[in-house]
C-alpha positions in Angstrom: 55.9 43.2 -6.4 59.3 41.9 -8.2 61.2 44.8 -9.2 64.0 44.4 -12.1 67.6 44.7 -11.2 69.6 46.1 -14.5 73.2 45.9 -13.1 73.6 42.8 -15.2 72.9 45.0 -18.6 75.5 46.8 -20.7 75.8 49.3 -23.3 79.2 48.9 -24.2 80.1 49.2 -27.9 78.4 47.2 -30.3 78.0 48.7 -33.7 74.6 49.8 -33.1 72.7 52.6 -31.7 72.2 52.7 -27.8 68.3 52.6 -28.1 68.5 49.2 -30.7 71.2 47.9 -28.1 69.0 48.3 -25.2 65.9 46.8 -26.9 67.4 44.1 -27.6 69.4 43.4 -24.1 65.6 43.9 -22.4 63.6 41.9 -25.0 66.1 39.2 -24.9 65.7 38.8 -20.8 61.8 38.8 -21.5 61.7 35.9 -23.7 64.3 33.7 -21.9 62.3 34.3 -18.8 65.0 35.9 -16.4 62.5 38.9 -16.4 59.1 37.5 -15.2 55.4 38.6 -16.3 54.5 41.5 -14.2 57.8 42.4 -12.9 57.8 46.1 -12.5 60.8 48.2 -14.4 63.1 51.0 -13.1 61.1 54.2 -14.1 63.0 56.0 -17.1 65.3 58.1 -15.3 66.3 55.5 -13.1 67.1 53.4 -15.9 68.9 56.1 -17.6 70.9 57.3 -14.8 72.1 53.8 -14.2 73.2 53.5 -18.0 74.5 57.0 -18.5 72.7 57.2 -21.4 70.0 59.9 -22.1 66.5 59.4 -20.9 65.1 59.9 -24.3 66.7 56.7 -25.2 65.2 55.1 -22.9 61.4 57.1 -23.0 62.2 55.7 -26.5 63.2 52.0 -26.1 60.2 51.2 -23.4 57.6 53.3 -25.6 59.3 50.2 -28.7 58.3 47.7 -26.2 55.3 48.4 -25.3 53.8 48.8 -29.2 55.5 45.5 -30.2 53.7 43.7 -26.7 56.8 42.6 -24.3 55.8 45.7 -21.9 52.0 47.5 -20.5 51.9 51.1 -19.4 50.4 51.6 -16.5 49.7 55.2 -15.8 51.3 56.5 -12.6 53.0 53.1 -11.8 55.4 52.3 -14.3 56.3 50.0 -16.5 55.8 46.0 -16.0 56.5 43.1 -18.1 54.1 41.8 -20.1 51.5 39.3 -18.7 51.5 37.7 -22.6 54.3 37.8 -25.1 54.0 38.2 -29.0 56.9 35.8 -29.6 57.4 33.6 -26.2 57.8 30.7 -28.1 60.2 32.3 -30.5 63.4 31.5 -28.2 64.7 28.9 -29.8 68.0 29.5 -32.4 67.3 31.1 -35.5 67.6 28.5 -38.4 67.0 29.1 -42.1 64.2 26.6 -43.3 62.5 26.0 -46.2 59.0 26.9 -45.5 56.9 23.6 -45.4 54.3 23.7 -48.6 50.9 21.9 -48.4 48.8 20.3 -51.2 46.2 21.5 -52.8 43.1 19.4 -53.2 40.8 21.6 -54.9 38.3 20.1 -57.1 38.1 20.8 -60.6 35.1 23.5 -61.1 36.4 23.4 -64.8 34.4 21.9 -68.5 32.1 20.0 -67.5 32.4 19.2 -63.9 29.3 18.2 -62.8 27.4 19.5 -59.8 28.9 23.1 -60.4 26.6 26.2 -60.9 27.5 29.0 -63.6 29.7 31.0 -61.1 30.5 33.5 -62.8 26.5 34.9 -63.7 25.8 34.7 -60.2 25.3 38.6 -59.0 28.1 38.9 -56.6 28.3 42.5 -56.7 24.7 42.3 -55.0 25.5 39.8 -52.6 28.7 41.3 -51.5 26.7 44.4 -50.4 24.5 42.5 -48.0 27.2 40.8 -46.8 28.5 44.1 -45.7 25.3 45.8 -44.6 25.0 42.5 -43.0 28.5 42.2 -41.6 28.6 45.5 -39.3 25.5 44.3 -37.4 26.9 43.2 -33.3 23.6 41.2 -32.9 24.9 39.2 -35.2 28.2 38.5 -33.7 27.4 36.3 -30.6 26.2 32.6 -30.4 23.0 32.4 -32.9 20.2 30.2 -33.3 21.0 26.6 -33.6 17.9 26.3 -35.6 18.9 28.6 -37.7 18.4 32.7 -38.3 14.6 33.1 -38.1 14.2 35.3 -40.6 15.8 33.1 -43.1 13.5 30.1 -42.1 10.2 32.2 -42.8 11.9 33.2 -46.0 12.9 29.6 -46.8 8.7 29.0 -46.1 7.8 31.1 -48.4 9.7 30.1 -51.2 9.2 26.8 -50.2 5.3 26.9 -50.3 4.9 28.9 -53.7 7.7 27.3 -55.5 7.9 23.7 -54.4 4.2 23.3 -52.7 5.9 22.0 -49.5 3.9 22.3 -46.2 5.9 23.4 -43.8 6.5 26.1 -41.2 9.7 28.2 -40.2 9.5 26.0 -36.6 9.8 23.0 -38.7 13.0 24.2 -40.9 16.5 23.7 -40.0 19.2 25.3 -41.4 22.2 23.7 -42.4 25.9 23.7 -43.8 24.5 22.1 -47.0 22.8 19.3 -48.6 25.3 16.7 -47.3 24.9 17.9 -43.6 21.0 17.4 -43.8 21.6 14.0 -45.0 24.0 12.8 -41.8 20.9 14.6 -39.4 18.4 13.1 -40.5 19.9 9.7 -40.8 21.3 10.3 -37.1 17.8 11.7 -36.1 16.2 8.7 -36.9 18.4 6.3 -36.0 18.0 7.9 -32.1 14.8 7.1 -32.6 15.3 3.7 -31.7 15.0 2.7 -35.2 17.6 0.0 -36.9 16.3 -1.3 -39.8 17.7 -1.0 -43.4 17.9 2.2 -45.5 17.3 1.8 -49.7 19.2 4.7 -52.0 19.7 4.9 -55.2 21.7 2.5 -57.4 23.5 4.4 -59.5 22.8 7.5 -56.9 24.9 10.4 -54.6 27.6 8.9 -53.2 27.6 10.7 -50.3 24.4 9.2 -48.9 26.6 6.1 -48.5 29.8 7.5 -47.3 27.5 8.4 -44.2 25.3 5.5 -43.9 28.9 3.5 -43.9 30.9 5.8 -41.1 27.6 5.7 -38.8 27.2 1.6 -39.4 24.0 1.9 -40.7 22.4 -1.1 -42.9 21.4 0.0 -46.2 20.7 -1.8 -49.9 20.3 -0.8 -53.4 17.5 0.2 -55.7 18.1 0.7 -58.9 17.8 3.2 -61.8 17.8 2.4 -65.1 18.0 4.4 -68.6 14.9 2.9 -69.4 12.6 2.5 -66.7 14.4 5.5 -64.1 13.9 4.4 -60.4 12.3 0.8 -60.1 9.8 1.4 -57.6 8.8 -1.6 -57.4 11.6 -2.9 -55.8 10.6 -0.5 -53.2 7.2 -1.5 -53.0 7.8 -5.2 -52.9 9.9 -5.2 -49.3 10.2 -3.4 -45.9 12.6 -0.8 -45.2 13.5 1.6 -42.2 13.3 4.2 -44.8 14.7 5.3 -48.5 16.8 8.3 -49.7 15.3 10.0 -53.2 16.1 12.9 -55.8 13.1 12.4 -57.4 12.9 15.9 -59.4 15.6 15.0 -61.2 17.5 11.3 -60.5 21.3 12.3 -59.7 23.1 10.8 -62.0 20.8 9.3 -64.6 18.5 12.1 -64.9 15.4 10.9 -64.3 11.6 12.0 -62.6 9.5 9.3 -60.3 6.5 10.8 -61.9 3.1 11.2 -59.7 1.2 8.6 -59.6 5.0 6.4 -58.1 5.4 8.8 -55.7 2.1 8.3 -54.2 2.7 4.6 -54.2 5.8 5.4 -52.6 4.2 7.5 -50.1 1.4 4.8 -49.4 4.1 2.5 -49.1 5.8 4.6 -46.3 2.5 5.2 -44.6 1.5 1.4 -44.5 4.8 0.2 -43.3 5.7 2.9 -40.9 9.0 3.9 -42.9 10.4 7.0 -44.0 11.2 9.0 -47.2 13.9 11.6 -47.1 13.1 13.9 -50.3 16.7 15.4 -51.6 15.1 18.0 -54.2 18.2 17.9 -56.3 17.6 20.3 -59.4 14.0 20.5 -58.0 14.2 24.6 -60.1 15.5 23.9 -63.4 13.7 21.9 -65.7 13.5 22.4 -69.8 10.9 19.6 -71.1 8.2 19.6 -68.6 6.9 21.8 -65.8 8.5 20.6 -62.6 6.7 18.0 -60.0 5.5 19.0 -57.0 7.6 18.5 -54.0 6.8 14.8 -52.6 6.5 16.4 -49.1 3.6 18.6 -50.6 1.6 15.8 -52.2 1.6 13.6 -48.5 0.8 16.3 -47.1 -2.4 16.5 -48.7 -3.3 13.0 -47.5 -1.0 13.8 -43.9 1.3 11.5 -44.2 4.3 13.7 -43.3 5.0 12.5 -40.5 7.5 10.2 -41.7 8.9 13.0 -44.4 12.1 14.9 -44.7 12.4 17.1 -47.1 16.0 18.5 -48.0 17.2 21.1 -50.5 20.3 23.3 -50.9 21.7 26.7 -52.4 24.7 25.1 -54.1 23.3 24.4 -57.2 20.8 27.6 -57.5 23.3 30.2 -56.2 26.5 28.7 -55.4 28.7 25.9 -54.5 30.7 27.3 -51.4 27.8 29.2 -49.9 27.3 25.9 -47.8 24.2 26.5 -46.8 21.3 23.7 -47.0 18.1 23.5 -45.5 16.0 20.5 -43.7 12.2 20.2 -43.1 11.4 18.1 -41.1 8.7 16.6 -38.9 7.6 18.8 -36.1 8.5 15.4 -33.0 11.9 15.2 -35.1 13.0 18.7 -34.7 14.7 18.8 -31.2 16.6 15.4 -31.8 17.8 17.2 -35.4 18.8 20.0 -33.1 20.5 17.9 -30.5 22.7 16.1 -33.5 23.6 19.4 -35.4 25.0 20.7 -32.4 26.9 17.9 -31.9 28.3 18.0 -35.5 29.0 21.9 -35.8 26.7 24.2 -33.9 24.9 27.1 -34.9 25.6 28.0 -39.0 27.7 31.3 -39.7 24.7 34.4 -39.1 25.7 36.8 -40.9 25.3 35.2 -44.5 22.0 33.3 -43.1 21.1 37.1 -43.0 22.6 38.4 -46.3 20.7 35.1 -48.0 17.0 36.2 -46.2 17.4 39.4 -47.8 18.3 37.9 -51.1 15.4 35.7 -50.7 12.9 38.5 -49.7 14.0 40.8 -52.0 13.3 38.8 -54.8 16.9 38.4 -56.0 17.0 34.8 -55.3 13.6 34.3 -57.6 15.2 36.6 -60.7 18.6 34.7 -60.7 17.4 31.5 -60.8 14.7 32.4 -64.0 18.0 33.8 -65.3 19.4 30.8 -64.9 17.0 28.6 -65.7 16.7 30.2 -69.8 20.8 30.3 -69.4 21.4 26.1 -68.7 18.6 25.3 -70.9 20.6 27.1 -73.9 23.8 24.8 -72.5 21.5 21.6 -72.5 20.2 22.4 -76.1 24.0 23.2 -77.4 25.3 20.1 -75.6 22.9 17.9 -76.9 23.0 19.4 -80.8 26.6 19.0 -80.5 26.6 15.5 -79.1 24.4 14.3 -81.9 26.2 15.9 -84.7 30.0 14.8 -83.6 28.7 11.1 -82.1 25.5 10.6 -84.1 24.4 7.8 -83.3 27.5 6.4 -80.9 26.3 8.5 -77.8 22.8 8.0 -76.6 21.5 10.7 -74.3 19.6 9.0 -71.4 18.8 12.2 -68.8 16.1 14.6 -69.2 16.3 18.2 -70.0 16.9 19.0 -66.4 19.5 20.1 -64.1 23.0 20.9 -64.4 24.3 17.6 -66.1 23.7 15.4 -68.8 24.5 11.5 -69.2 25.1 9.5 -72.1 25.8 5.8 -72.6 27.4 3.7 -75.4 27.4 0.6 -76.5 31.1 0.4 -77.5 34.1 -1.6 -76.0 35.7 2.2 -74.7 36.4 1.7 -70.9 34.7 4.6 -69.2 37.5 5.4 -67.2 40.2 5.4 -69.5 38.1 7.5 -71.4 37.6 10.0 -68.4 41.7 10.1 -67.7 42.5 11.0 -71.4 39.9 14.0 -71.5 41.3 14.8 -67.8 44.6 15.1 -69.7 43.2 17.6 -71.9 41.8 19.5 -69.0 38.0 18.2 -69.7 35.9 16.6 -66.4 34.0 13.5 -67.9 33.0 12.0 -64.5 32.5 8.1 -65.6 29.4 6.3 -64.2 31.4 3.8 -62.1 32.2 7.3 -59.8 28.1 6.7 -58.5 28.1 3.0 -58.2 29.8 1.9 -54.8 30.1 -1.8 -55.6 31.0 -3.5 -58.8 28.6 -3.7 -61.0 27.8 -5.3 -64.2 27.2 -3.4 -67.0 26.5 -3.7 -71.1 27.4 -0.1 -71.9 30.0 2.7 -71.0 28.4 5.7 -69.5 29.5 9.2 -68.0 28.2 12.4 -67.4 29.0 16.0 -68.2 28.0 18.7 -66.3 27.2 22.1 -68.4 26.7 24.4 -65.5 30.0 26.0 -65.5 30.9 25.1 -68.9 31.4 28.1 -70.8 28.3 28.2 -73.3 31.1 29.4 -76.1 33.2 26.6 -75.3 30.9 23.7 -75.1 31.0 23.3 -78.9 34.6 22.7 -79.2 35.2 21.1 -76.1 32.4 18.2 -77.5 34.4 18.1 -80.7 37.6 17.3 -78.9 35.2 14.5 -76.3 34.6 12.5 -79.7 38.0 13.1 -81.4 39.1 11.6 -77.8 36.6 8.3 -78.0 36.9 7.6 -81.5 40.7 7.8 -81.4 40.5 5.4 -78.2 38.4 2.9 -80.6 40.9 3.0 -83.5 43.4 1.8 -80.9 41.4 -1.1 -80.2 
């Protein structure tokens, strides 16, 4: 056992007190190594006969040490030198910087930015409270189910077969950190398969369908979506494809429904030519105009032709944006390679508010706040579009449905989109313009953008429309 010598160490006069002197002296030798980890200390009187200073000094000065972590306590052997210091790397010269500052890249959740839920009508006082009953439970603290906590996939069934008619069970869902996660799984999943061919999205559509089929080098072409005609299914049904990416409850960003009777051609289509449909449900629980479609999932299952199906949804929009949390269904032969590739990506999904959200599922929380919500954005969509019609008249035309959490419009004006969108920016207004959703240039006879009303402040959306078209029509008396 190395034992300290202390002959080297004096207390001579430094302005100081002896016990501040000695901690020093001893912390000092710790951190520039000349007292190793584990080397035993002269007990307290030893060290204080040695000194000539008092042993309460030192009782005092080792008892400092030990609380701030450069000594242990051993009882009945001593005193030794920690194994692990607080501040081993901390030997370097003292210098006076100015403490680095990063940046900030927070996305506006402001007017209109689209794709945000009301946050601040979401019950939070609730949720906090399961998070905390929630919180305190050790079962929950260790490695969890990669699949997901189970009693949040049997909720998810539930919902999912009474509100959405999918056919599913909690061995066939996969929980995941979101919407955009599901997307890169299932893409992966089936791409392991052995399959190479070409994937068809949407045209204007989520751009983060491409962003993944682009960083995994996955083929993929465009179908489009009009104003007039929404999806062109046709283009679907006229060629061969590994598979195509849909929001068909309600088209992100145009704003429009494949309606029934396309969506079982689409599904006959998938069927006859061995290809798959991944069904995001985007805004699948707020519709104004129409009772919603069943889930596209729900009607092939009726004919079983799910085997080719993944169905995709997510809290984001329904409760909100940071919860992360999304949810996959997918076919029961595709569930351990979906496994296999979330692991890879990011393991199991935080447990404790997979539990918090079961409860707020089963306890019929999740079912009251989105009725709430669902009377609260269609007053935003009816103000929005009253407004829009009384400050543009006929200069706007609204081209989405009374749906979601957004609403486009198109002109047929010379005002550039995006300059447009950078002067309302300046007056602290999102305007996302439409050449945000379409990844490759693209020809078009009219401006277009889209506002998202979900965290617009419904007091606020009258004014804020007023200032939009003093904005455009001062950008079209500058030419």
């Amino acid at each position: 056992m190395n034992v300290i010598d202390i002959s080297d160490i004096s207390l001579a006069e430094s302005g100081v007190t002896l016990q501040h002197n000695l901690f020093s002296q001893i912390r000092v030798r710790i951190l520039n190594g000349r007292w190793i980890s584990g080397a035993k200390l002269p007990s307290t009187r030893t060290m204080a006969h040695q000194l000539k200073v008092s042993r309460n000094t030192v009782i005092q000065t080792y008892e400092q040490l030990v609380a701030e972590g450069y000594l242990v306590s051993k009882p009945h052997s001593g005193f030794f030198v920690s194994l692990t210091l607080p501040d081993q790397y901390l030997n370097a010269p003292e210098t006076k910087n100015t403490p680095a500052l990063g940046t900030d890249n927070t996305p506006s959740n402001g007017l209109f930015a689209p794709g945000v839920a009301e946050l601040a009508l979401f019950p939070t006082a609730q949720w906090n409270r399961l998070l905390q009953r929630h919180g305190s439970r050790v079962s929950l603290l260790g490695n969890q189910d990669l699949q997901g906590y189970l009693p949040l996939r049997e909720a998810l069934h539930r919902y999912l077969t009474s509100s959405r008619s999918v056919v599913c069970h909690p061995n066939r869902i996969i929980i995941t950190s979101g919407a955009q996660q599901s997307i890169a799984i299932a893409l992966l999943a089936i791409k392991r398969l052995g399959n190479n061919g070409k994937w068809l999205v949407e045209f204007p559509g989520y751009r983060q369908v491409v962003k993944v089929l682009e960083t995994f080098d996955m083929d993929y072409d465009f179908v489009n979506v009009t104003a007039e005609k929404g999806l062109e299914t046709a283009q679907i049904l006229n060629q061969k494809a590994l598979g195509v990416y849909l929001t068909p409850s309600n088209q992100y960003p145009m704003g429009s429904s494949i309606q029934t009777e396309q969506r079982l051609q689409l599904i006959n289509w998938a069927q006859e030519n061995q290809s798959w449909i991944i069904e995001d449900d985007y805004d699948s629980e707020f519709q104004f105009d129409s009772r919603p479609l069943r889930s596209m999932q729900g009607l092939a299952a009726e004919s079983g032709n799910t085997k080719r199906m993944v169905y995709i949804g997510s809290m984001s929009k329904v409760m909100f944006n940071a919860l992360r949390i999304g949810y996959m269904v997918v076919p029961k032969d595709l569930v351990d390679v979906c496994l296999d590739i979330k692991d890879a990506l990011s393991g199991d999904t935080p447990s404790h508010t997979q539990a918090a959200l079961a409860e707020f599922i089963d306890e019929g929380m999740l079912v009251r706040h989105i009725r709430k919500m669902r009377r609260r954005y269609e007053q935003k969509y009816r103000i929005i579009q009253q407004c829009i019609r009384e400050h543009f008249g006929n200069e706007w035309q609204i081209v989405s449905q009374g749906a979601g959490l957004h609403i486009t419009v198109q002109w047929q004006s010379e005002v550039d989109e995006q300059q447009f969108s950078d002067l309302a920016q300046s007056h602290a207004i999102v305007v996302r313009p439409m050449t945000y959703y379409e990844p490759i240039g693209h020809e078009r006879r009219c401006g277009s953008v889209v506002l998202g009303y979900g965290n617009a402040p419904l007091e606020s959306i009258p004014e804020s429309v007023a200032k939009l078209a003093a904005l455009y029509f001062e950008l079209i008396n500058n030419g």
